[in-house]
Every structure is written in structure tokens, then in C-alpha cells.
PyMOL CGO cylinders between C-alpha atoms (Angstrom):
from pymol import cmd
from pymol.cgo import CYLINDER

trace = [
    CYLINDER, -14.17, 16.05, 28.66, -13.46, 19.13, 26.57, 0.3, 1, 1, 1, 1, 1, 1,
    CYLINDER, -13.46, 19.13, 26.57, -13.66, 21.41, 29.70, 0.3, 1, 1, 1, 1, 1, 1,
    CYLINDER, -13.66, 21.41, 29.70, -11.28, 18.84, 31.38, 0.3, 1, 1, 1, 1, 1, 1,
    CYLINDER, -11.28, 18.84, 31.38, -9.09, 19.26, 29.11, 0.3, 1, 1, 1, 1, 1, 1,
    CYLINDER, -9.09, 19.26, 29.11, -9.01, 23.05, 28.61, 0.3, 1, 1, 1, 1, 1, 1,
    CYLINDER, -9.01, 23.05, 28.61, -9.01, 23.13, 32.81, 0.3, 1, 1, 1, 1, 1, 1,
    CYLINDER, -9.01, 23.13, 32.81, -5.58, 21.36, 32.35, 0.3, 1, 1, 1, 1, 1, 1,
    CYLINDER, -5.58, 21.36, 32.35, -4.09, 23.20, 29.75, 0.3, 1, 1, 1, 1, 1, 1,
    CYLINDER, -4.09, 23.20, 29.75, -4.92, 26.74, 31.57, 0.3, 1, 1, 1, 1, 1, 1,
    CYLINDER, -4.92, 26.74, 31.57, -3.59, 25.34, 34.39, 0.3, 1, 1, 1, 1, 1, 1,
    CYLINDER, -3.59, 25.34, 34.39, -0.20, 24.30, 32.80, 0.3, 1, 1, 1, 1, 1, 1,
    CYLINDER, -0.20, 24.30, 32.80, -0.03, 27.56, 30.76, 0.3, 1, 1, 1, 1, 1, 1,
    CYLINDER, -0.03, 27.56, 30.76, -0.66, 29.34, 34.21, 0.3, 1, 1, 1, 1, 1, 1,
    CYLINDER, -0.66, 29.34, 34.21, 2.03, 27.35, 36.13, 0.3, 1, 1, 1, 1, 1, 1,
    CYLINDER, 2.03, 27.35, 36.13, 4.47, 28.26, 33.76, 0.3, 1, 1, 1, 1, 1, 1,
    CYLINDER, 4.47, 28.26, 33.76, 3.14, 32.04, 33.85, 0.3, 1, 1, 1, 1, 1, 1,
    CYLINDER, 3.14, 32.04, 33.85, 4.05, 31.80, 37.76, 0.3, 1, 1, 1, 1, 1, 1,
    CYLINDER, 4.05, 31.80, 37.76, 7.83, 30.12, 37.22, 0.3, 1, 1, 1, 1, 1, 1,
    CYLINDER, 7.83, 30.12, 37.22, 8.40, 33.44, 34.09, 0.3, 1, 1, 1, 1, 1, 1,
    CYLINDER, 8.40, 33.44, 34.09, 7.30, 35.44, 37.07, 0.3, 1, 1, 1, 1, 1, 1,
    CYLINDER, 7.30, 35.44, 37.07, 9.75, 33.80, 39.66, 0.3, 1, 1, 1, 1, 1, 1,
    CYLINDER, 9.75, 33.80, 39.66, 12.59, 33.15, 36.54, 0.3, 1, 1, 1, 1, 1, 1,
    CYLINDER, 12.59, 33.15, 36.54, 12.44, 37.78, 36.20, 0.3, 1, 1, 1, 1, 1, 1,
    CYLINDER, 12.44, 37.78, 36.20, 12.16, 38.29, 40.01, 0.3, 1, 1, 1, 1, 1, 1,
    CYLINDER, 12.16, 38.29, 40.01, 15.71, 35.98, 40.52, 0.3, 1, 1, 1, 1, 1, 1,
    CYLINDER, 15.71, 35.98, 40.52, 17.35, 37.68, 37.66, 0.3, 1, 1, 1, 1, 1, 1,
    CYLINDER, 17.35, 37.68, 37.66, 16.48, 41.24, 39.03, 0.3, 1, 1, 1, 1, 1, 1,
    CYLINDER, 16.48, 41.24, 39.03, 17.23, 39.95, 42.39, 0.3, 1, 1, 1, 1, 1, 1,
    CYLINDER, 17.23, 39.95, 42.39, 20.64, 38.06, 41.36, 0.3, 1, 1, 1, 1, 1, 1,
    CYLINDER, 20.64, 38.06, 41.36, 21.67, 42.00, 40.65, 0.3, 1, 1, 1, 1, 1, 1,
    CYLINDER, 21.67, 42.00, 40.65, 23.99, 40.80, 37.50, 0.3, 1, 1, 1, 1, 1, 1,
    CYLINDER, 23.99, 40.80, 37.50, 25.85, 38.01, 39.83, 0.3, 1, 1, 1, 1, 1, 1,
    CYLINDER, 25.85, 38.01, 39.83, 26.50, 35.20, 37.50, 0.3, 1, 1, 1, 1, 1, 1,
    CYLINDER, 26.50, 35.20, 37.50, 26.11, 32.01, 39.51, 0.3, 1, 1, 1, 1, 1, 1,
    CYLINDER, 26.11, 32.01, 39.51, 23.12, 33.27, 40.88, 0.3, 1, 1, 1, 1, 1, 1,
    CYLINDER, 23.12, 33.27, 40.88, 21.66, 33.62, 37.11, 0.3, 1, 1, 1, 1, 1, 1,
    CYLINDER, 21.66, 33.62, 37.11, 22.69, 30.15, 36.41, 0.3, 1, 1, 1, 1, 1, 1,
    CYLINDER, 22.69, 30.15, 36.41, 20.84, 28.94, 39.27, 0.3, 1, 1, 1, 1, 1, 1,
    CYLINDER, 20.84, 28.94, 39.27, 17.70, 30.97, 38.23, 0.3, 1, 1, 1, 1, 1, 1,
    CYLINDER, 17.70, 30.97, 38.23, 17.94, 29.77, 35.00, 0.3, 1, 1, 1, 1, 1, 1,
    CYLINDER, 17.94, 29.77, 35.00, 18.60, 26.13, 36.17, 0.3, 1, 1, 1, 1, 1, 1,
    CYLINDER, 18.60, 26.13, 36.17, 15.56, 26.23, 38.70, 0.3, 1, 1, 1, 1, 1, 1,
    CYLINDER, 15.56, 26.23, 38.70, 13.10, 27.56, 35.91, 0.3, 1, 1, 1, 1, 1, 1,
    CYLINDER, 13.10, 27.56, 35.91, 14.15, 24.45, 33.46, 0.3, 1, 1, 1, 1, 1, 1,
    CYLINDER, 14.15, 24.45, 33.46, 13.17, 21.82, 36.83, 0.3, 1, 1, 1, 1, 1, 1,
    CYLINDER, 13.17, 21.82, 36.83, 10.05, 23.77, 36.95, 0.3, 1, 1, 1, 1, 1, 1,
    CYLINDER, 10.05, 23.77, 36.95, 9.10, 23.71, 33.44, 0.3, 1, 1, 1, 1, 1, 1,
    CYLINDER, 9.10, 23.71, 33.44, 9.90, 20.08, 33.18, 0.3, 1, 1, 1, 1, 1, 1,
    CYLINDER, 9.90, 20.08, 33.18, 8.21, 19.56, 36.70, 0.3, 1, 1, 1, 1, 1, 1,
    CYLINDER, 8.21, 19.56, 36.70, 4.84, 21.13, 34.84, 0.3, 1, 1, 1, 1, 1, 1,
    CYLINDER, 4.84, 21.13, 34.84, 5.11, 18.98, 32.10, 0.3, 1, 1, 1, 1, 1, 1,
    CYLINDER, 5.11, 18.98, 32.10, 5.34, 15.78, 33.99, 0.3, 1, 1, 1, 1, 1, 1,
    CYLINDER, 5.34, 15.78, 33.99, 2.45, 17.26, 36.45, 0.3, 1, 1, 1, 1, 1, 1,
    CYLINDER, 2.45, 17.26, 36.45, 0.18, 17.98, 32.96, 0.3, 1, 1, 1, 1, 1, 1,
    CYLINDER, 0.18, 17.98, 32.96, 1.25, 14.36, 30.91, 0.3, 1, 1, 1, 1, 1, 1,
    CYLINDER, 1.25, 14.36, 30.91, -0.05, 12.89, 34.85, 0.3, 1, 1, 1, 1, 1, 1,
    CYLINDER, -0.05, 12.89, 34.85, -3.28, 14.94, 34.95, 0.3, 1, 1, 1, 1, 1, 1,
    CYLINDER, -3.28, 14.94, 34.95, -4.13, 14.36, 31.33, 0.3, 1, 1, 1, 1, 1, 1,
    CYLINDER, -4.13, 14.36, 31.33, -4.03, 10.57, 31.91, 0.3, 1, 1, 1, 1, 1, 1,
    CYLINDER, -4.03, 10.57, 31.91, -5.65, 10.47, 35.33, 0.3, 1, 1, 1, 1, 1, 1,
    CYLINDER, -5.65, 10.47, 35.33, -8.50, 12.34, 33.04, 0.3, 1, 1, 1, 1, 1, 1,
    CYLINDER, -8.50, 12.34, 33.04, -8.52, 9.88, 30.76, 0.3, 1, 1, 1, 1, 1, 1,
    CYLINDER, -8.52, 9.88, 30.76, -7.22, 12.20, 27.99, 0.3, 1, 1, 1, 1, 1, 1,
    CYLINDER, -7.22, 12.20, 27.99, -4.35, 12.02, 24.97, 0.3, 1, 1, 1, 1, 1, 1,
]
cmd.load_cgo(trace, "trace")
């Protein structure tokens, strides 16, 4: 179970790796335009509470804490 569980966890920490990624690419992209920062910044907080529903799902199909 202890490789389970660290499977999970680099998975999560990876996801949320991937949505920093996405988060800088919109800001440099959004070129200093303000409602498009907001709505960077408003689609990386859906995907960081996205993962964490995905890993608290995962952890108890795994039969983990």
C-alpha cells in the first residue's frame, strides 16, 4: 500500500505542477489585461480544488486515509 500511496501523492503533486505551468503561460499570455488574469487565476483555484477532490477519491478507492 505504501507505493499506492506515494503513486497518488506524485501524481497530485504533478497535476498541480501542470495547472503552475498553465496558471504562468495565461498570465504571460493575458499580456497585463486584467480580466484575463482574473480568469487565469480563477481557472487555477477550480483546478487545484478539482485535484484535491480527484486525490481524497483515489485515496479511498485505494483503501487509504
Amino acid at each position: 500500500m505504501e507505493k499506492l500511496d506515494e503513486a497518488i501523492e506524485a501524481a497530485y503533486v504533478a497535476h498541480i505542477a501542470s495547472l503552475y505551468k498553465v496558471l504562468a503561460q495565461s498570465m504571460l499570455a493575458a499580456n497585463g489585461d486584467r480580466e484575463e488574469l482574473v480568469a487565469a487565476q480563477v481557472r487555477f483555484e477550480r483546478g487545484l480544488q478539482f485535484a484535491a477532490e480527484v486525490r481524497v477519491c483515489a485515496r479511498t478507492a485505494a483503501g487509504l486515509k
